[in-house]
C-alpha positions in Angstrom: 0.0 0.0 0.0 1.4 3.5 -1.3 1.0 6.4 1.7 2.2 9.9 1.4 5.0 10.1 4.5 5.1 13.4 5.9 8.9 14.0 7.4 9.8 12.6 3.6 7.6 15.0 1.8 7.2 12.1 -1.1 4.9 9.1 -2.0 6.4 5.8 -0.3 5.8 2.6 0.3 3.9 1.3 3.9 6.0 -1.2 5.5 4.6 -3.8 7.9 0.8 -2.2 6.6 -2.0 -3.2 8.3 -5.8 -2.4 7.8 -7.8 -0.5 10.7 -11.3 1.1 11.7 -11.0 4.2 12.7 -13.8 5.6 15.7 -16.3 6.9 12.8 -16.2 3.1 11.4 -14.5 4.1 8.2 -11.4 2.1 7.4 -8.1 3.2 7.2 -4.3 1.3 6.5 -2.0 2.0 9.1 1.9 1.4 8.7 5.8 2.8 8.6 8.0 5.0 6.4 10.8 2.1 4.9 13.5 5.5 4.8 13.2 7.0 8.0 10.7 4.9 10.3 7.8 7.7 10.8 4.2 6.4 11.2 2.0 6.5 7.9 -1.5 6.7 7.5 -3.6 6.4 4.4 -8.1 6.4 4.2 -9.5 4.2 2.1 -12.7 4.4 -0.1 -15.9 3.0 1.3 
């Protein structure tokens, strides 16, 4: 899964990704930055 990491300002790919529901029931993928470690976090669709 492709997230956008913040502290890299560029597109990268989710290491050790994982699939969560956030409070509002929506769900979400969760994961790490492969360069520098910093937590990722992407939406998905319905």
């Amino acid at each position: 899964m492709e997230g956008y990491c913040v502290k890299c300002k560029a597109k990268q790919e989710m290491s050790d990704a994982k699939e969560v529901e956030m409070k509002n029931g929506r769900k979400a993928m969760k994961g790490k930055c492969p360069a520098c470690g910093t937590g990722m976090f992407r939406i998905l669709g319905k």
